[in-house]
N, C-alpha and C positions, 0 to 999 in steps of 0.2 A: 926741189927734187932730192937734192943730197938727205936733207932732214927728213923724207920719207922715206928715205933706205936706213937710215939711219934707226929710226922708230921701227922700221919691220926686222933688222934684223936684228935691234934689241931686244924687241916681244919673241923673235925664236929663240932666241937664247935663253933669255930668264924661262920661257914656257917648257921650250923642251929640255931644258936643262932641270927644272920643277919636276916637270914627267920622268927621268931617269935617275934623278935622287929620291923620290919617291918611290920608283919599281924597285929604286936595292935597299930598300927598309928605313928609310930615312924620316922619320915625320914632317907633317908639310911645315909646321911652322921654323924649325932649323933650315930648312932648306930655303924656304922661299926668302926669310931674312939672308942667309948665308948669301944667298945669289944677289941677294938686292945689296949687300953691303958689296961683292964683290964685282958688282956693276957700275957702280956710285965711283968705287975705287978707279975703276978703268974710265970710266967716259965721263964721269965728273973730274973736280976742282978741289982743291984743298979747303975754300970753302964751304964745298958741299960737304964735304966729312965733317968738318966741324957742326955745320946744321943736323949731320947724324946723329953725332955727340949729343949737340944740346936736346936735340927730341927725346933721345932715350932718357934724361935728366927729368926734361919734363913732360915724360909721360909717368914714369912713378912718382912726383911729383904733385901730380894731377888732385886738387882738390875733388874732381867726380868721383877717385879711384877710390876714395873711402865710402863711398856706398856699395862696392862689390863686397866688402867682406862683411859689415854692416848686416844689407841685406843677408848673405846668405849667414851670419850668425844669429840673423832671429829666426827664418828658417830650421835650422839644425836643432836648436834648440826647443822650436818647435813640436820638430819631428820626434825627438827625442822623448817629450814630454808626455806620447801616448795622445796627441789630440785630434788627429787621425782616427784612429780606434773610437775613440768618444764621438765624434761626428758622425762615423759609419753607423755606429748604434743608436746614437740619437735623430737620425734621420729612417732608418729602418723600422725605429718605433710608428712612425707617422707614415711609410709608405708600404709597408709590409699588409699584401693582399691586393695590390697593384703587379699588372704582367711588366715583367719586366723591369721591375723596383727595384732587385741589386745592381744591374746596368747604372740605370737612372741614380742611386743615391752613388752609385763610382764617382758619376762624372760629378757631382755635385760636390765631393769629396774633394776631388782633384781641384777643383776652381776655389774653394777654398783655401788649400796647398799654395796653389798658385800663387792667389792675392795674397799671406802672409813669407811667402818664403824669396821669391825673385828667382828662385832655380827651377822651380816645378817637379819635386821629391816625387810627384805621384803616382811615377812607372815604379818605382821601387816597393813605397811604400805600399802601395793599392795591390800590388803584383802579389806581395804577401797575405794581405788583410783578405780583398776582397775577390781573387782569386780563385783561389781554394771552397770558397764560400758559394758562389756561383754557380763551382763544378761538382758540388754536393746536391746543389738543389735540381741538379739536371739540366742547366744553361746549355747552348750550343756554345760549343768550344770556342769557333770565333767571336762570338758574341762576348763574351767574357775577357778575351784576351784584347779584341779591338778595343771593347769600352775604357780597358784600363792606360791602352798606351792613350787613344785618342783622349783621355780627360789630362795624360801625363804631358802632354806638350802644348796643352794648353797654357805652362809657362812661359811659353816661352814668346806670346804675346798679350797674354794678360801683364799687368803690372803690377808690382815692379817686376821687372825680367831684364836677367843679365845681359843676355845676347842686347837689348835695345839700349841699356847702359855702352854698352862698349860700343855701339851703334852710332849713338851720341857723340862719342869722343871720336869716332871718327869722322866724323858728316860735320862736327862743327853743329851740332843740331842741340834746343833745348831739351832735355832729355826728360823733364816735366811734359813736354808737349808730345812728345813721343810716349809716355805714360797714357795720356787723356785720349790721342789719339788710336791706341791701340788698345782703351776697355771696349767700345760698344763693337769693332769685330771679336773679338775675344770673347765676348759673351753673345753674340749669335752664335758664333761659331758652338759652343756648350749646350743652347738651347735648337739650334737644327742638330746636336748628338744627338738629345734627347728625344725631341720629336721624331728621329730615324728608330732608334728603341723602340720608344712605346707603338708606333704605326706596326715595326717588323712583327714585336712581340702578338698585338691583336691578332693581322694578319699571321702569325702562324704559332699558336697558342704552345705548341714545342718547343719552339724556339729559347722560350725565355718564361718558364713557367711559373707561375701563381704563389709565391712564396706561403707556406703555411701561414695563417693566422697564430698569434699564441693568444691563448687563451687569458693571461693572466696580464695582459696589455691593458688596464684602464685608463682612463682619461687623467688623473691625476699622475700615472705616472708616465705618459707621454708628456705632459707640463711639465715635469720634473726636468725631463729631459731635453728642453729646450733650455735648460742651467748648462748646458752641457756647450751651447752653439754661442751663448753669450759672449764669452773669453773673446776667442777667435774673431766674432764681427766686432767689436770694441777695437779690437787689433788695428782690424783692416778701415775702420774708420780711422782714429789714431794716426795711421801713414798715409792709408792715401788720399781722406780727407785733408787735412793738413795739406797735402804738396796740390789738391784739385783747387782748396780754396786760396793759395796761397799765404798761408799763415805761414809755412816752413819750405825752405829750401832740400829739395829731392835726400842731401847727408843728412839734414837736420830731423827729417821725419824717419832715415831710416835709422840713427841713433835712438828717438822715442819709441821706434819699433823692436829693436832690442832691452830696452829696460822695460818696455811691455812684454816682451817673451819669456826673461828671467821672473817676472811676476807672476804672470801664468803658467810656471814650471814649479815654481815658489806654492802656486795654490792643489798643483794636481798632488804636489808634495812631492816631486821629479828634480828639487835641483841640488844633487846632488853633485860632488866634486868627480866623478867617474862621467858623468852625462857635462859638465862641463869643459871637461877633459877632450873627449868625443867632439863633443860640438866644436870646438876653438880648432881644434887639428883638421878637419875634414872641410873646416872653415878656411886656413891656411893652404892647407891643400889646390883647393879649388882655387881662390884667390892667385895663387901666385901660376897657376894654368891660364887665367883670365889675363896674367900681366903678358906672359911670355906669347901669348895668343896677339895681344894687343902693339906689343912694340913691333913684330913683323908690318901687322899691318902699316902703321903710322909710316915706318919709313918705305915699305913702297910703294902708298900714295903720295908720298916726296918725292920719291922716283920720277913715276910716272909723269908728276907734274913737272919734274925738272928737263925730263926730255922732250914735252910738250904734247905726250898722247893725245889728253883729252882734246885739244885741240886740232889734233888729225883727226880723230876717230868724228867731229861736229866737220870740220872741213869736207870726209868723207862721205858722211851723210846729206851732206850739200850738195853734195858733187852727183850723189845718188837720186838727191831731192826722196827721198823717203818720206812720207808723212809720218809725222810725230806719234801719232799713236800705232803707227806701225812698228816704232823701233820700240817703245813702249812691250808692246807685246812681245817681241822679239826677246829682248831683255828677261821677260819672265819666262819663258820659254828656256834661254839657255839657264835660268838660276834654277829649273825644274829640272834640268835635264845633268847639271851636273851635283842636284841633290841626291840623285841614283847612287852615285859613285862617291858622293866625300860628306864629311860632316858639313852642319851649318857654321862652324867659325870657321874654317876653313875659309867657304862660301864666302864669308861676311865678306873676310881680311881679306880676299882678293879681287874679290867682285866691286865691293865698294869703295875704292878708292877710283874707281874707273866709270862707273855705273850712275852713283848722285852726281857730280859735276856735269854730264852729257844730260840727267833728266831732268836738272835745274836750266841747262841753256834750253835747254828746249822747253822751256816756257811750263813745267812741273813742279809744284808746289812741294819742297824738302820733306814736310814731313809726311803727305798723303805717300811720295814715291816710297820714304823710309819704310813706312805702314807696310806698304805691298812689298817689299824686301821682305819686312821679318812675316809676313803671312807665307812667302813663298820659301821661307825657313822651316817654318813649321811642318810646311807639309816634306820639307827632306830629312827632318828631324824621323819622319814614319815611315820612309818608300824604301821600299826593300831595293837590293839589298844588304847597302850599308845603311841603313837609318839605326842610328841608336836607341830609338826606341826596343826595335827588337832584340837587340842587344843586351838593353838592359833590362827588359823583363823576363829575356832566355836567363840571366842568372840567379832569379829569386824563384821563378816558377818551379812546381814538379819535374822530375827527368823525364818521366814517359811523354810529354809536352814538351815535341821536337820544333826546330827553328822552321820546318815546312810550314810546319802549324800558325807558327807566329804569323809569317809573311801573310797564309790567307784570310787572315784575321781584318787585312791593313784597307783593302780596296775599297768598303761603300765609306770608311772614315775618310781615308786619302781623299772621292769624290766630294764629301760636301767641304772638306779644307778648300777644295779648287773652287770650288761653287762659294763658299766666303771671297776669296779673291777675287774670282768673275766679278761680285758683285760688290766691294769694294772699290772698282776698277771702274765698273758701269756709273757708280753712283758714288761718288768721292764724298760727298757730305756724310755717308756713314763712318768715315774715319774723323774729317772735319768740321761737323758740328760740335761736338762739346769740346773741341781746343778753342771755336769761335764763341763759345758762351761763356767759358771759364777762364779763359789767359786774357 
C-alpha cells in the first residue's frame, strides 16, 4: 500500500510540476529532465545517480546516434541540391491533364523526400514549390494546403525517419525492423491521399482543376525526364535496400546514403562549399535537438522503472481486469488526445517509456505496438492546434494565407491517418508481414 502512495504521489509531482514549468515558458524537454533528475535525487540512492551519469555517457555514445545526423545530412543536402524541383517537373510532365495532378504529384514528391531524407523536408519544401502552383491553377485552398502537409509527415513513418530512430533507442527495439515495419503503412497511407484527390477532384471538377496540357510536351521529352527520377530511386534503393536485405547495418546504409547525396549534388552541379555549409549546420542543428530530446527521455524511463510504475499501472489493470484490447485503444486514444496540445517528441519521451513495457506485458508484439505509436504521431504531427505541420507551412506560405486557413485544410487528411491506424490495429500483418519476410 505504501509503494502505491508512493507512485501516485510521485506521478503528481513530476506531472503537475511538468504542467506549471511548462505554463511559465519553460520547454518540456528542460523541465521534464530537470524534474526527473530532481526526483531520482529525492527518492532515489547514490546509485541511482550514478546510473543517471552513466545513461547520459551512453546515450551520446550510442552507436545508433550516428545515423540521426547521417541521415539527416543526406536529406539536407538533398534538399539543397534542387531535387525536389526536378521530381515536381518531372512527374508533372507525365500527369499533367489528370484532375487533380498537382495534389497527386505533391504527395508523390513528399514520399520521395521522405524515403531519402529521415526528416520529411516536404512541408517546407512543397509549401514553396508546389503551393503557389496549385493556387495559380485555381485549386481549393484546402486542397492544396492539406496535400502538402499530408504528404509532409509522411516522414515521419516512412523510412528512414527520425522520430522511429529515437523510437528504437528507447524501446530497446531493432530500429531496421521498425524501418520495414513502417513502409507498407506509410505507403497506404500516400496512396488512400491519393485516392482521396483524385475521387474529390472527379466528384467536383472545381475542386482541383484540369491542369492545362502544354503543347510542346512530346513523348521524348517526357523520357528525358524520367533522367530526372533516376538519381533519387538509386538513392532509396542504396539505403533501404541494403538495410531490407541485410547487407548493411541501419549507420552503414545511411553513411552510403550520404556519399550517395554528395554525388548527386556533384552531378546537378549543386555541391558547392556555401550548400555544404548549409547542409552540415542545419544538420548539426537538428542533431543535437534529437540528443537533448532523447536523454530526457532515457532517464525518465529509468525513473519510472526504478519506482516500479509499470508494474502498478499492469497490477492496476488486473485489479480492473480490463481487457487487453481495451487498454490498447485506450492508449491510443490518450496519444491522440494529447497530440492536440504538444508535439510528437514530446509525446514520444513521455508516453513511451511507460506505454511499450505495459503493451509488451500484455501480450503485444514491440514493434506492431511501436508502428501504432509512430502512426498515432503522425496524425499529432497535423491536428490543430499545435501540430507542426501548420506551423511550418504557415512560414513559407503567402500572408494572405491565414493560420484558420491552414487548420481547415487538416480534417479529411487527419480522417484517413486514423483510418491507416484503425486499420493497422484491426489487421496487424499490415505492419508485420514484411519484418516476417525480410528479418
Amino acid at each position: 500500500m505504501e509503494l502505491e502512495i508512493s507512485i501516485g504521489l510521485i506521478t503528481l509531482i513530476l506531472f503537475g510540476g511538468l504542467i506549471l514549468l511548462v505554463m511559465l515558458g519553460i520547454p518540456v524537454v528542460y523541465s521534464l529532465g530537470g524534474l526527473t533528475l530532481g526526483l531520482t535525487f529525492i527518492f532515489g540512492t547514490v546509485d541511482d545517480l550514478f546510473i543517471v551519469a552513466s545513461t547520459a555517457v551512453r546515450v551520446f555514445t550510442n552507436d545508433m546516434m550516428t545515423m540521426i545526423p547521417l541521415f539527416l545530412l543526406m536529406g539536407n543536402l538533398l534538399v539543397h541540391s534542387g531535387v525536389s524541383d526536378r521530381l515536381y517537373t518531372a512527374l508533372g510532365y507525365w500527369l499533367y491533364g489528370i484532375k487533380g495532378s498537382l495534389a497527386v504529384i505533391t504527395i508523390g514528391v513528399c514520399v520521395a523526400l521522405a524515403m531519402t531524407s529521415g526528416f520529411g523536408p516536404g512541408i517546407l519544401t512543397m509549401g514553396m514549390v508546389a503551393v503557389p502552383s496549385m493556387l495559380k491553377q485555381n485549386y481549393n485552398k484546402s486542397l492544396a494546403l492539406g496535400s502538402v502537409m499530408a504528404g509532409g509527415v509522411l516522414g515521419e513513418i516512412i523510412p528512414p525517419s527520425i522520430i522511429m530512430i529515437l523510437f528504437a533507442m528507447i524501446g530497446k527495439i531493432s530500429v531496421g525492423q521498425l524501418f520495414i515495419g513502417g513502409a507498407v503503412p506509410g505507403f497506404v497511407c500516400a496512396f488512400l491521399y491519393i485516392v482521396y484527390i483524385m475521387i474529390r477532384a472527379h466528384l467536383q471538377p472545381n475542386f482541383a482543376p484540369r491542369a492545362e496540357r502544354k503543347s510542346n510536351l512530346s513523348l521524348k521529352l517526357k523520357l528525358k525526364s524520367l533522367a530526372e527520377v533516376i538519381a533519387p530511386s538509386l538513392l532509396v534503393v542504396l539505403v533501404l535496400g541494403t538495410i531490407f536485405m541485410g547487407i548493411a547495418t541501419p549507420s552503414e546504409a545511411a553513411a552510403l546514403g550520404v556519399v550517395g547525396s554528395i554525388i548527386i549534388c556533384a552531378a546537378y552541379g549543386k555541391l558547392t562549399f556555401q550548400i555544404m555549409k548549409d547542409s552540415c549546420f542545419e544538420t548539426i542543428k537538428i542533431t543535437s535537438m534529437a540528443l537533448w530530446i532523447f536523454l530526457p527521455a532515457i532517464l525518465f524511463g529509468i525513473f519510472y522503472t526504478m519506482v516500479g510504475v509499470q508494474d502498478a499501472i499492469l497490477d492496476l489493470l488486473g485489479y480492473w481486469e480490463l481487457n487487453r484490447w481495451l487498454v490498447l485503444v485506450l492508449m491510443q486514444v490518450i496519444l491522440f488526445i494529447f497530440g492536440m496540445f504538444m508535439d510528437d517528441y514530446a509525446i514520444v519521451f513521455i508516453c513511451a517509456p511507460i506505454f511499450l513495457p505495459v503493451a509488451e506485458a500484455l501480450g503485444f508484439d514491440k514493434i506492431w505496438f511501436s508502428i501504432l505509436f509512430i502512426l498515432n504521431m503522425q496524425v499529432a504531427y497535423l491536428t490543430p492546434p499545435f501540430g507542426w505541420a501548420s506551423i511550418l507551412l504557415k512560414s513559407v506560405v503567402p500572408e494572405e494565407i491565414k493560420m484558420i486557413d491552414i487548420w481547415k485544410a487538416t480534417p479529411p487528411f487527419i480522417i484517413i491517418q486514423l483510418l491507416v491506424l484503425i486499420l493497422a490495429m484491426i489487421f496487424p500483418q499490415l505492419v508485420m508481414w514484411l519484418p516476417s519476410k525480410m528479418m
